[in-house]
ZAMARPA-850850 format. One record per residue (C-alpha): residue in one letter; x negated, y negated, z. Coordinates in steps of 0.001 Angstrom, whole numbers, padded with zeros to 6 digits, always signed. Layout:
% residues N
AXYZ
...
This chain:
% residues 172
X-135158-069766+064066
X-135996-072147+061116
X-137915-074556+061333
X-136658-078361+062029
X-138170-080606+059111
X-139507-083707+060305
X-138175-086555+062299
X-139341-089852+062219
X-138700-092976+064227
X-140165-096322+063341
X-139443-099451+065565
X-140428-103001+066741
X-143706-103115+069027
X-141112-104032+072006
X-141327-101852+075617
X-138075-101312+075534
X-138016-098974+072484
X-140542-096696+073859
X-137232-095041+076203
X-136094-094005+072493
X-139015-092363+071266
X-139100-090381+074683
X-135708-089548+074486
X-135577-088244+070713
X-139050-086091+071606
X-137734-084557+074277
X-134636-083406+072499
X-136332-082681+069778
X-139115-080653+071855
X-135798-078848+073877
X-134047-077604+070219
X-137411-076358+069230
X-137757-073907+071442
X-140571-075678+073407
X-140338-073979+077103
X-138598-075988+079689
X-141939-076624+082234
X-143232-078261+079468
X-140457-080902+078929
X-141663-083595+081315
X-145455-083227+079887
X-143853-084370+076322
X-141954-087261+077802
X-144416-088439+079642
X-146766-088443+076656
X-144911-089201+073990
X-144260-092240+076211
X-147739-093097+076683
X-148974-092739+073546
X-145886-095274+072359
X-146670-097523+074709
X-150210-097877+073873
X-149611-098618+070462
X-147018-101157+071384
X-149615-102766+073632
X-151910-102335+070847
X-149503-104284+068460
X-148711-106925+070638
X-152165-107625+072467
X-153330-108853+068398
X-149733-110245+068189
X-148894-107959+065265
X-144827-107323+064377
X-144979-104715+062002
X-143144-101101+063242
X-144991-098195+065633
X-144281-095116+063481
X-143671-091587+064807
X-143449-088179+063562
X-142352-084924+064862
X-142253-081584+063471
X-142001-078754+064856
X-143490-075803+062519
X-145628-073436+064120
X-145733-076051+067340
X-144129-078714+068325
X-146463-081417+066790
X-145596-085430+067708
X-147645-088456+065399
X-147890-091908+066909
X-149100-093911+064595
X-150099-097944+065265
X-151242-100483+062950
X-153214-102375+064634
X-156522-104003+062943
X-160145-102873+064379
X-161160-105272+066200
X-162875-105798+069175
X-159808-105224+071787
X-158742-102192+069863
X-162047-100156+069537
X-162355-100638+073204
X-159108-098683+073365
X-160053-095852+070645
X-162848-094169+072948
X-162373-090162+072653
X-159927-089470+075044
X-161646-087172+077251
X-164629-089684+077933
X-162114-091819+080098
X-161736-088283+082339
X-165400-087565+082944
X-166126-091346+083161
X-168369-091382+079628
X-166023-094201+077776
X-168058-096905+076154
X-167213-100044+074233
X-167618-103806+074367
X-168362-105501+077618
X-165183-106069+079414
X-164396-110103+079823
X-161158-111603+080802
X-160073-112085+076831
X-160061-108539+076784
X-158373-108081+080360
X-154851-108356+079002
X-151952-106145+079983
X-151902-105283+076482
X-155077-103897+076335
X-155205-102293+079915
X-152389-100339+079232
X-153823-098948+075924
X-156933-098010+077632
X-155109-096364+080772
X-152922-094301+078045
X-155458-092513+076447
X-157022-091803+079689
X-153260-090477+080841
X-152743-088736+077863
X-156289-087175+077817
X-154675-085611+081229
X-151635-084306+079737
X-151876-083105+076667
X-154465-079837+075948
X-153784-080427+071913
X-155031-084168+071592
X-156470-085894+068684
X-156821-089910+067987
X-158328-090733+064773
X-158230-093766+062362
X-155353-093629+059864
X-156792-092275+056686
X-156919-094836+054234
X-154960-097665+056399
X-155292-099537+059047
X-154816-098238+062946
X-154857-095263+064800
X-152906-092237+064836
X-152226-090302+068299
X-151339-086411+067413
X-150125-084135+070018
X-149009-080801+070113
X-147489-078544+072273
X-146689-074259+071596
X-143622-073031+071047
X-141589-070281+072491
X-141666-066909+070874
X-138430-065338+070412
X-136935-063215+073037
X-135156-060050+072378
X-133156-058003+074732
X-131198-055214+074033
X-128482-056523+072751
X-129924-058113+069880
X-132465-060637+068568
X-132409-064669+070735
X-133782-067371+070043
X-136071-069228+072270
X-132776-071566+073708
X-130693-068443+073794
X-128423-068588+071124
X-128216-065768+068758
């Protein structure tokens, strides 16, 4: 099977687009031969990591579009990408992800300016997504401004029988 080149969604730091993102991933994730058992894991956090950098985006009040990428080379690879500036509310939400599992997070003393939705939710979703995904990385955005969640996920193999070569969704 070749390759898919890449996909990208950009859209408004609004809830409400985050369904959209999931949606497109998951199909996306489904024609790239990713296997079935992990279809859920991808829309769950592809979700998350969308709806942290919405929260991100609107918890400094900032309009301009959460990008993502997918590819899907030699995995299925998804980019979330905010733009968020660094300050104070967003480095407490760009802790490694795996210090929010074994309770080692650390970052500016938690007062009620910093209590927002906004900024709960972005915290809880690296935490989440520290759960789900094996392949996660969440690093500044080289040479810009904001964070960039990348998550990846194997592929399939083909599967042969003997009546000829399939592909990983069983089409010849």
């Amino acid at each position: 099977m070749i390759g898919m080149p890449t996909v990208r969604l950009s859209f408004s730091p609004a809830p409400a687009h985050v369904r959209t993102a999931r949606l497109v991933g998951v199909a996306m994730a489904r024609r790239a031969g990713v296997a079935e058992e992990l279809l859920e894991e991808i829309r769950l956090a592809i979700g998350e990591a969308c709806s942290r950098a919405v929260a991100l985006h609107r918890s400094i009040g900032l309009s301009e579009l959460v990008d993502v990428a997918m590819t899907d080379d030699d995995r299925f690879t998804v980019r979330v990408t905010d733009h968020a500036a660094n300050t104070p509310t967003r480095s407490r939400c760009d802790a490694d992800p795996a210090a929010y599992l074994d309770g080692t997070a650390q970052g500016p003393a938690v007062t009620p300016d910093t209590l927002a939705e906004e900024v709960v939710v972005a915290q809880m979703g690296l935490a989440l997504l520290a759960g789900l995904v094996d392949d996660l990385e969440v690093a500044s955005v080289p040479g810009g401004v904001g964070t960039q969640v990348r998550m990846s996920w194997p592929l399939e193999h083909l599967k042969s029988d003997d009546k000829g070569q399939w592909s990983s969704n069983g089409t010849r």
